[in-house]
VOKETOR-569171 format. One record per atom (N, C-alpha, C, CB): atom name; y, x, z. Coordinates in steps of 0.02 Angstrom, whole numbers. Atoms other than C-alpha are relative to their C-alpha. Glycine has a CB too. Layout:
! residues N
<"CA"; <Y; X; Z>>
...
//
This chain:
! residues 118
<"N"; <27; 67; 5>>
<"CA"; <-516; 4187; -3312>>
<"C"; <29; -36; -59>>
<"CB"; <13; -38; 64>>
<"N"; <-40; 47; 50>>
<"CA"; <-492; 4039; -3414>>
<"C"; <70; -36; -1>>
<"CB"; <-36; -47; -7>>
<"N"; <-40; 23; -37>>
<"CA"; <-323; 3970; -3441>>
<"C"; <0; -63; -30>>
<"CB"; <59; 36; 8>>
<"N"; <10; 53; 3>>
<"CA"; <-395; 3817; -3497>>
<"C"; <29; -73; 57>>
<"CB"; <-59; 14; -6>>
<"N"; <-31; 42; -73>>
<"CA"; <-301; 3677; -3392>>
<"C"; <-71; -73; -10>>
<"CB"; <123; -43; -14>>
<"N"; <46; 54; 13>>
<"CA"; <-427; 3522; -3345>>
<"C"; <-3; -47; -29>>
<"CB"; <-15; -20; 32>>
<"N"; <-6; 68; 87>>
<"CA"; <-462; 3365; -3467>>
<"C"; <49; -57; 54>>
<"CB"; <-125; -63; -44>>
<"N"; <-40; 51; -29>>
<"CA"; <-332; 3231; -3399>>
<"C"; <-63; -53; 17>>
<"CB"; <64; -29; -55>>
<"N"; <31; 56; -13>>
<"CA"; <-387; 3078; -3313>>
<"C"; <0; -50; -44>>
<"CB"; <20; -20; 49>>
<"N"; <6; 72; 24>>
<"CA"; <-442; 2919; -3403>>
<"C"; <55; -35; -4>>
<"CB"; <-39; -37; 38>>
<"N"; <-70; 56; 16>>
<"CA"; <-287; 2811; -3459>>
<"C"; <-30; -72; 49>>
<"CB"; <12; -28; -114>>
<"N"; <26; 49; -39>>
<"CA"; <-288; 2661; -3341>>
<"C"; <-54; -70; -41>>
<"CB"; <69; -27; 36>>
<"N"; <17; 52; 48>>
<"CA"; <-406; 2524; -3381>>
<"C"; <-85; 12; -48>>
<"CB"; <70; 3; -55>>
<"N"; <97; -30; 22>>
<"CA"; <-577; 2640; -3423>>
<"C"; <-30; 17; 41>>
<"CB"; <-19; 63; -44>>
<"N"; <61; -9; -74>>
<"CA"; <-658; 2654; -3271>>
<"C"; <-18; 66; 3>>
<"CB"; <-81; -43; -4>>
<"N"; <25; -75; -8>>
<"CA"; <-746; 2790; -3240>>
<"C"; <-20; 41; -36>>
<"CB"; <-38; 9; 30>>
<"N"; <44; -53; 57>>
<"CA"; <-788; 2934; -3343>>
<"C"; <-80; -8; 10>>
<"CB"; <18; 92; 15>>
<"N"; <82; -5; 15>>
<"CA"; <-976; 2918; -3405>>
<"C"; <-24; -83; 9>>
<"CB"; <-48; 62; 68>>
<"N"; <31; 76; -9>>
<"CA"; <-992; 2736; -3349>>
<"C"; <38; -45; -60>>
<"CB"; <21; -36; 87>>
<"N"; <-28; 41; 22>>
<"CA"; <-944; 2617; -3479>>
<"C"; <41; -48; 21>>
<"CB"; <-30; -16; -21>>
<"N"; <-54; 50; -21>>
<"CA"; <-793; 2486; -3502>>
<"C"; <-39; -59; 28>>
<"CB"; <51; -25; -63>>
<"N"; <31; 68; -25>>
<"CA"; <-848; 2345; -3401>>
<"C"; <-46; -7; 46>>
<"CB"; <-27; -32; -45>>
<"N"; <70; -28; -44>>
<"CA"; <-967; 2408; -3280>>
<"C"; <16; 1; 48>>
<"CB"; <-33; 61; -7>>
<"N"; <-10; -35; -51>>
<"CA"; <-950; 2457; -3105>>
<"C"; <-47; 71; 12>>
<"CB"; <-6; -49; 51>>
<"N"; <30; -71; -20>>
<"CA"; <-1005; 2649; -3048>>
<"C"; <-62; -27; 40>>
<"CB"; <55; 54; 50>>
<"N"; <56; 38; -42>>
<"CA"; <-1173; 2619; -2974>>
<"C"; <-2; 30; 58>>
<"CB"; <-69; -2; -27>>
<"N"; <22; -4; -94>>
<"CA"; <-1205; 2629; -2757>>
<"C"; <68; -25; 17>>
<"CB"; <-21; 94; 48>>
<"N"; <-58; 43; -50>>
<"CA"; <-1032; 2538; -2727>>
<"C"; <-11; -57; 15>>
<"CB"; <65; -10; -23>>
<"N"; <-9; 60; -9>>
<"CA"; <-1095; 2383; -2708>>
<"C"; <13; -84; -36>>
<"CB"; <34; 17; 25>>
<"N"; <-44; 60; 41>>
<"CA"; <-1024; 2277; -2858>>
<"C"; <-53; -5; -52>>
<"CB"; <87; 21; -35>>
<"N"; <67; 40; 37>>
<"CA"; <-1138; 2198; -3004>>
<"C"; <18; -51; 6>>
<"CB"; <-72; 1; 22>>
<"N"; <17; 57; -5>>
<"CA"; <-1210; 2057; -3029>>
<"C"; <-32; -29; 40>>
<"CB"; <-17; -11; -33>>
<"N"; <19; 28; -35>>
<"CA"; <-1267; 1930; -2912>>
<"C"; <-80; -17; -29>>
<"CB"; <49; -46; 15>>
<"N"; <66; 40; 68>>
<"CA"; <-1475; 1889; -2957>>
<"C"; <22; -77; 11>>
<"CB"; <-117; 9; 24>>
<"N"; <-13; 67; 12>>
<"CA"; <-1477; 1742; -3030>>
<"C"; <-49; -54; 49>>
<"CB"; <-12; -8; -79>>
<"N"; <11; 67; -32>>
<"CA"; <-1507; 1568; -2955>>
<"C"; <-96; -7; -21>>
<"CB"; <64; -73; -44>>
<"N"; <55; 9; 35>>
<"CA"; <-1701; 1535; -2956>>
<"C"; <-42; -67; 21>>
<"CB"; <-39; 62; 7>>
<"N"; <-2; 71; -29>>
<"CA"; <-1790; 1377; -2943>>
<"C"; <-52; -22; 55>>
<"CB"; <-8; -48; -58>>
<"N"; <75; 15; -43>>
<"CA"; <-1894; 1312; -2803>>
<"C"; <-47; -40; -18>>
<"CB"; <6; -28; 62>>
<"N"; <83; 16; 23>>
<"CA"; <-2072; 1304; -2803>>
<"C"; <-23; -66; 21>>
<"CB"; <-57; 54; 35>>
<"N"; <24; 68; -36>>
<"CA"; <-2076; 1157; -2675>>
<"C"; <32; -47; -58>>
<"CB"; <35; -16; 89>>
<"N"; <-28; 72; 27>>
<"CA"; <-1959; 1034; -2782>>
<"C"; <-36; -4; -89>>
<"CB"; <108; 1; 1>>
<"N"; <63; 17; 49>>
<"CA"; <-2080; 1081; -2934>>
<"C"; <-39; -22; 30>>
<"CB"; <-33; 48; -36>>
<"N"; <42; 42; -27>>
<"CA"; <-2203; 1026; -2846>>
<"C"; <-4; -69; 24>>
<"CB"; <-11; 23; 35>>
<"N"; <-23; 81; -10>>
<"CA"; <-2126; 865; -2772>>
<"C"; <-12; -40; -67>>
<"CB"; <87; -8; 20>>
<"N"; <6; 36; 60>>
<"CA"; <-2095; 821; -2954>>
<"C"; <-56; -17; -52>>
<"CB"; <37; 23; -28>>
<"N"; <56; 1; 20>>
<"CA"; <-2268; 862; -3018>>
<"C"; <-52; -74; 34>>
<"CB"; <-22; 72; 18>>
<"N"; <37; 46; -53>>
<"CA"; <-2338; 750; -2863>>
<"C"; <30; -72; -8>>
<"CB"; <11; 29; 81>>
<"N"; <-44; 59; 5>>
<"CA"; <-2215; 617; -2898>>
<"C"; <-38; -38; -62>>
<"CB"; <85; 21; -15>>
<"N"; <12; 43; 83>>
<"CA"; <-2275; 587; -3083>>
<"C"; <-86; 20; -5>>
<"CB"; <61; 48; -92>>
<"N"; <53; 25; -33>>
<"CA"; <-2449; 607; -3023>>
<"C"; <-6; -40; 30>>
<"CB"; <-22; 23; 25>>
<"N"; <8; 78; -40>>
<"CA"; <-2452; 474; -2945>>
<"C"; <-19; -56; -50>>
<"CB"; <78; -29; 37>>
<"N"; <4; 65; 66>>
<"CA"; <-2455; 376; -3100>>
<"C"; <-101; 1; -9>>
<"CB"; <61; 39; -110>>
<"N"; <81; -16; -5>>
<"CA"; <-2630; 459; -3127>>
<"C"; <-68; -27; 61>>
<"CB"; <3; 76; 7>>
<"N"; <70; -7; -51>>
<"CA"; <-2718; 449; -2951>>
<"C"; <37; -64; 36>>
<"CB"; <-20; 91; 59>>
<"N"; <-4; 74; -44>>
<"CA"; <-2645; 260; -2884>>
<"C"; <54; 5; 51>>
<"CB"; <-73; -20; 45>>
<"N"; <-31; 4; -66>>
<"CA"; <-2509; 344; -2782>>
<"C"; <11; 37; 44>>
<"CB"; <-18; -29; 27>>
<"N"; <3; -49; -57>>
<"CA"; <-2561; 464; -2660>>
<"C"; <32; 45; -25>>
<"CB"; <-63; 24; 25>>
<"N"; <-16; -51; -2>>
<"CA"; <-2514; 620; -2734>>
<"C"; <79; -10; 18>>
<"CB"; <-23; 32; -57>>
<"N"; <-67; 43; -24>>
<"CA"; <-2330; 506; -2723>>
<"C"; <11; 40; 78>>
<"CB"; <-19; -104; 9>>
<"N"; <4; 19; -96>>
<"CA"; <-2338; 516; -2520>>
<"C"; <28; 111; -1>>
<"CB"; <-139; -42; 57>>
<"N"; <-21; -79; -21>>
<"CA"; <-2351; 734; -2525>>
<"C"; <71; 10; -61>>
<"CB"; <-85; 72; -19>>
<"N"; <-53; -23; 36>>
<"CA"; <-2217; 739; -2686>>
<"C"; <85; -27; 47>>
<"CB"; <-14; -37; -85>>
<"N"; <-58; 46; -32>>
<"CA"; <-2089; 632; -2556>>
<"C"; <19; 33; 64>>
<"CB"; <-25; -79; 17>>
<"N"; <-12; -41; -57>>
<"CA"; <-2125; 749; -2417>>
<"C"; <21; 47; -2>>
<"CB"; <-37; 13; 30>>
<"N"; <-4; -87; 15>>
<"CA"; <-2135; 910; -2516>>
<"C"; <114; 5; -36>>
<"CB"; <-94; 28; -103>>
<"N"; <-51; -4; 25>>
<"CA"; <-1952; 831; -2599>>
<"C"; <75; -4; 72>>
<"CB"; <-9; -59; -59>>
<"N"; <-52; -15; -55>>
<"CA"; <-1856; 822; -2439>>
<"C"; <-7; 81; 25>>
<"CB"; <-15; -53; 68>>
<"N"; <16; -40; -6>>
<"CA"; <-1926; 969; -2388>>
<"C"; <55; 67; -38>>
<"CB"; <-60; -17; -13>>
<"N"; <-37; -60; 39>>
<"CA"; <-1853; 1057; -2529>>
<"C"; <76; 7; -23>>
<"CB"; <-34; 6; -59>>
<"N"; <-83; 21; 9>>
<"CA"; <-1670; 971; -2545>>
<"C"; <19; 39; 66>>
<"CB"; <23; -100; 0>>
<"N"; <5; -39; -67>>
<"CA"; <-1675; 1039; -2362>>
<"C"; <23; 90; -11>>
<"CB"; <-90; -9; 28>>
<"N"; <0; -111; 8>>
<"CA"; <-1709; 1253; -2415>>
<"C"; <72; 3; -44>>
<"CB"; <-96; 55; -74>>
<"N"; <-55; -13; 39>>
<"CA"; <-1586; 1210; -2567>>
<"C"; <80; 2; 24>>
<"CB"; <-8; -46; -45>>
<"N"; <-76; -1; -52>>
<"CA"; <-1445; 1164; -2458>>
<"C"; <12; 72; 16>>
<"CB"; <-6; -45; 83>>
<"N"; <-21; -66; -29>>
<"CA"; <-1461; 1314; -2361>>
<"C"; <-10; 44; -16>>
<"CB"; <-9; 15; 43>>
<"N"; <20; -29; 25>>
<"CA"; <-1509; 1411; -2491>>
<"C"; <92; 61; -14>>
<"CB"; <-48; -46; -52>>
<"N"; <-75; -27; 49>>
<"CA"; <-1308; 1453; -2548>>
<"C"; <-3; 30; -34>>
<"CB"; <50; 31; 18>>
<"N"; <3; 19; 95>>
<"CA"; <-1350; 1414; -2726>>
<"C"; <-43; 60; -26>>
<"CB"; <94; 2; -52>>
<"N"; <40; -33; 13>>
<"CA"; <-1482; 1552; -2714>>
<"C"; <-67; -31; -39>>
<"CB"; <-7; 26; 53>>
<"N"; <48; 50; 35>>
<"CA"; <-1611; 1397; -2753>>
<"C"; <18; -39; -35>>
<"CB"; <-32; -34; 30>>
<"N"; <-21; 62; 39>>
<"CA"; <-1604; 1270; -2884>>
<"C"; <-54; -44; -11>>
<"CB"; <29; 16; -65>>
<"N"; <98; 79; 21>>
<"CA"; <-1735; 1110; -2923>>
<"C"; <47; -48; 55>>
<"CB"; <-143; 32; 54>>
<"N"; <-4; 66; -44>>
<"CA"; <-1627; 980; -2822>>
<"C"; <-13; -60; -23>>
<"CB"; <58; -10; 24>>
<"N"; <44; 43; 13>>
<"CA"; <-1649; 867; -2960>>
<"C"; <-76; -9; -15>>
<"CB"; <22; -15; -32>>
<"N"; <68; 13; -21>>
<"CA"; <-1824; 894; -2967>>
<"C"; <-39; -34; 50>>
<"CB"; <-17; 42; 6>>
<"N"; <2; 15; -90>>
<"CA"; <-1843; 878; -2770>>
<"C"; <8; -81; -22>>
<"CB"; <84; 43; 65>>
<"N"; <-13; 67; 6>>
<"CA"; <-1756; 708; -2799>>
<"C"; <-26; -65; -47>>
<"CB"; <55; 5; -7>>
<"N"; <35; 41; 63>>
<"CA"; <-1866; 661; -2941>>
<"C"; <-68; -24; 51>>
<"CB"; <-25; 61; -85>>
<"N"; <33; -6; -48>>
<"CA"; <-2008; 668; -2814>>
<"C"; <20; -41; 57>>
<"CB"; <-2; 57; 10>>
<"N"; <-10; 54; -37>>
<"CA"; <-1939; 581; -2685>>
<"C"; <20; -59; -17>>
<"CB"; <30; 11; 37>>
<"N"; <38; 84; 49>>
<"CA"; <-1895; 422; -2799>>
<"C"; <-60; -28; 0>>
<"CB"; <-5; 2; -75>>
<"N"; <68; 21; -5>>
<"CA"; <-2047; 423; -2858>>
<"C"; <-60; -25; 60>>
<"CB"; <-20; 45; -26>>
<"N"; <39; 19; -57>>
<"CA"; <-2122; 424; -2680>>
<"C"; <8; -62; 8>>
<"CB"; <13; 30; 57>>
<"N"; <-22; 77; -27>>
<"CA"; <-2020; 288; -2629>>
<"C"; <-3; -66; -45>>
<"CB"; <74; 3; 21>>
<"N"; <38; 36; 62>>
<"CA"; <-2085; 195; -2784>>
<"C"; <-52; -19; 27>>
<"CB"; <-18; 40; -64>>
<"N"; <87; 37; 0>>
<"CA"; <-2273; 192; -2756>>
<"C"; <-6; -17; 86>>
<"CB"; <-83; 77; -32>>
<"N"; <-9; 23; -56>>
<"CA"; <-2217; 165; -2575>>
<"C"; <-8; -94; -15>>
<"CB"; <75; 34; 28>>
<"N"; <-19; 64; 7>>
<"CA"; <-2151; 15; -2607>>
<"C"; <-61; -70; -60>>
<"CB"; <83; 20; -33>>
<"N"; <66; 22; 52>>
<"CA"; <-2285; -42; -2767>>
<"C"; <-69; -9; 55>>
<"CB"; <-20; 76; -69>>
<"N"; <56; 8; -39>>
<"CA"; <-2413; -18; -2637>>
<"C"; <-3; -45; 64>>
<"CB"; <-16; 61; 16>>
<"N"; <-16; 51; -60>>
<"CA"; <-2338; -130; -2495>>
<"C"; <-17; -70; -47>>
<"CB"; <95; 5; 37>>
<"N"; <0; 91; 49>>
<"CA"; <-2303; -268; -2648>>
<"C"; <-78; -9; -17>>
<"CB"; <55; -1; -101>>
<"N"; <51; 16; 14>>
<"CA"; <-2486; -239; -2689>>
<"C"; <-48; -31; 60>>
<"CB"; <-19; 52; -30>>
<"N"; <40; 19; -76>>
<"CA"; <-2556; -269; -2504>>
<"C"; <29; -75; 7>>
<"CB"; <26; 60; 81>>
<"N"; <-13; 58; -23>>
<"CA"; <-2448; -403; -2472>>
<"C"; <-32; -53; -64>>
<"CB"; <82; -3; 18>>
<"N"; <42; 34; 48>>
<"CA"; <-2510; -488; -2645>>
<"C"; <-96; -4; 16>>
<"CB"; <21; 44; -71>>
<"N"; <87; 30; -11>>
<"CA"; <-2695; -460; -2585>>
<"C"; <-11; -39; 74>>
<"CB"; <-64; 77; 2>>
<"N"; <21; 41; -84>>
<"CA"; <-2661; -524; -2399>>
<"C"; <17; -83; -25>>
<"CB"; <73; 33; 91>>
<"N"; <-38; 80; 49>>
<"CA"; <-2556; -695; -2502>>
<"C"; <-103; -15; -30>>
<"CB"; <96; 35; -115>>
<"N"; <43; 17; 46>>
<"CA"; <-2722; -695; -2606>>
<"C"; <-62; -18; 49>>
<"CB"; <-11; 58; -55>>
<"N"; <50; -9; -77>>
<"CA"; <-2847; -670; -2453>>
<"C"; <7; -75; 35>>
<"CB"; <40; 73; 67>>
<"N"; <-9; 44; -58>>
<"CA"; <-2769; -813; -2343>>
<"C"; <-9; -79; -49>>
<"CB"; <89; 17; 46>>
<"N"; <-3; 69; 44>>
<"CA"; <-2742; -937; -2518>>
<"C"; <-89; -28; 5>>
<"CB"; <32; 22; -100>>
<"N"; <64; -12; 10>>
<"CA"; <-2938; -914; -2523>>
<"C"; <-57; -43; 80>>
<"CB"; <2; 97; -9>>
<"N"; <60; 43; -98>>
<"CA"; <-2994; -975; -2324>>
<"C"; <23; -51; 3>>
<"CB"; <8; 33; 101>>
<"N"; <-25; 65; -24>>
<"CA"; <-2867; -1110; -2338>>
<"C"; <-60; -48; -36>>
<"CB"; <88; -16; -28>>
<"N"; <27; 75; 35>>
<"CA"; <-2982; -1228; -2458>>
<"C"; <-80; 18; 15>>
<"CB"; <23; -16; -104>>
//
């Protein structure tokens, strides 16, 4: 036979033969985490939010629902989701044309009643 003796081990500090410095061996488990991705709902909130400007409001009312909604998944997402400020852009905005639309009612009921008095 040969009396070739075998190639020494790797000096500490190079991982595994064949896998590059910096890597982990692949099926143990180790890597990278996927990355963070963003939710679809708190795009949407924020889309619906700044629609609102366009359609008087309404789309406001679903961007305020769809933005709790989605601060909600993100929480319990553990930091798997991201868009919270989005989400929260959306619910502002709701609570905006909320409020614009009360000041506008109450300005036409004021206007309504100035009108029967004379």
């Amino acid at each position: 036979m040969s009396d070739v003796p075998p190639p020494p081990p790797p000096p500490p500090g190079y991982g595994t033969p064949g896998v590059p410095p910096g890597y982990a061996p692949a099926g143990y488990g180790y890597g990278y985490p996927p990355a963070p991705r963003t939710d679809g709902l708190a795009i949407a909130a924020m889309v619906c939010g700044i629609a609102g400007f366009v359609a008087c409001g309404v789309p406001s009312l679903v961007g305020l629902v769809l933005g709790f909604v989605s601060r909600g998944r993100i929480k319990r997402s553990n930091g798997m989701l991201t868009g919270s400020g989005m989400a929260l852009t959306g619910i502002i905005l709701g609570f905006v044309w909320i409020v614009l639309g009360l000041l506008y009612l109450v300005f036409i009921v004021i206007l309504a009643s100035s009108d029967s008095l004379e």
